[in-house]
C-alpha positions, 0 to 999 in steps of 0.5 A: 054392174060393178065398176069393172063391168062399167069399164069393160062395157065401155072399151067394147063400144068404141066408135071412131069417126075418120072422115069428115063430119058436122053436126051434134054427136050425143051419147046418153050410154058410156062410149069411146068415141075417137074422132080422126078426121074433120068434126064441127059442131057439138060433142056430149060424150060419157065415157071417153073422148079421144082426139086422135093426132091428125083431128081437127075438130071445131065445137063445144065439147062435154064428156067425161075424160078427154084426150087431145093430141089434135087440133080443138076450137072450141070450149071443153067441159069434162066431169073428170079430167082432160089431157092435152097430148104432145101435139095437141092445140086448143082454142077455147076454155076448159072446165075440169077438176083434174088437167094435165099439159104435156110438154109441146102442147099449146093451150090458149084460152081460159081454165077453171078447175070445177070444185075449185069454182062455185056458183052461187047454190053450191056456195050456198051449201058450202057455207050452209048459208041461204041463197039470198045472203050469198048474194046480197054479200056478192051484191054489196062486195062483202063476198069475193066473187066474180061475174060469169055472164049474169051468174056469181062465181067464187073462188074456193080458195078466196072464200076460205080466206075469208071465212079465216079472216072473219069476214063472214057475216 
């Protein structure tokens, strides 16, 4: 199926969800869920996520592109990008490699951009360096790093600093 097929495939499943609703909502196939009324709970969508102007919607939100122009509580993690609309209000923390705030939006909470954050495998292989060594210089301070719950997290444009500053080793 080529990239155009994908594309149409999705446009022709789209499911809009105008009432109140809670629970956990997962689409293993690529989808365009519009959500216009009352959601709590989880979200896990491939394809697109529309929350519409007079949504409310309370939960911890996955997916591929989202748009908001309503109300979110809650963390959002897309694999794409995520576009706060005019209106749009969201509580919570955002992960994405592309993000885009439109004037009028209020966003409170905290962002990464994902590529822009690594964990310690990814670091790993960025620097073709063993697991281990990442963390004994995490570990030590060798490293610029922060903690993520229990999990090392670095900054791309830190670490590449320092690498220029030759303080690898």
């Amino acid at each position: 199926m080529g990239l155009r097929d994908k594309k149409k495939a999705t446009e022709e499943r789209v499911i809009t969800v105008d009432s109140a609703m809670q629970g956990s909502l997962s689409f293993k196939e690529p989808v365009h869920l519009c959500i216009n009324g009352k959601f709590e709970g989880t979200l896990e969508v491939k394809g697109v996520l529309e929350i519409g102007d007079n949504a409310w919607v309370e939960a911890t939100i996955s997916g591929d592109d989202i748009f908001v122009a309503g109300k979110v509580r809650g963390d959002i993690n897309a694999a794409r990008r995520i576009i706060l609309k005019e209106h749009a209000i969201v509580e919570g923390n955002i992960k994405t490699p592309s993000l885009f705030i439109a004037e009028g939006a209020v966003f409170q909470g905290r962002c990464a951009m994902l590529g822009d954050i690594f964990d310690t495998e990814s670091l790993a292989r960025y620097l073709e360096v063993e697991v281990n060594t990442i963390l004994d210089w995490a570990n030590n301070g060798k490293i610029p790093a922060f903690k993520e719950s229990n999990d090392w997290r670095f900054e791309r444009k830190k670490v590449d600093e320092w690498v220029s500053a030759n303080k690898i080793g």
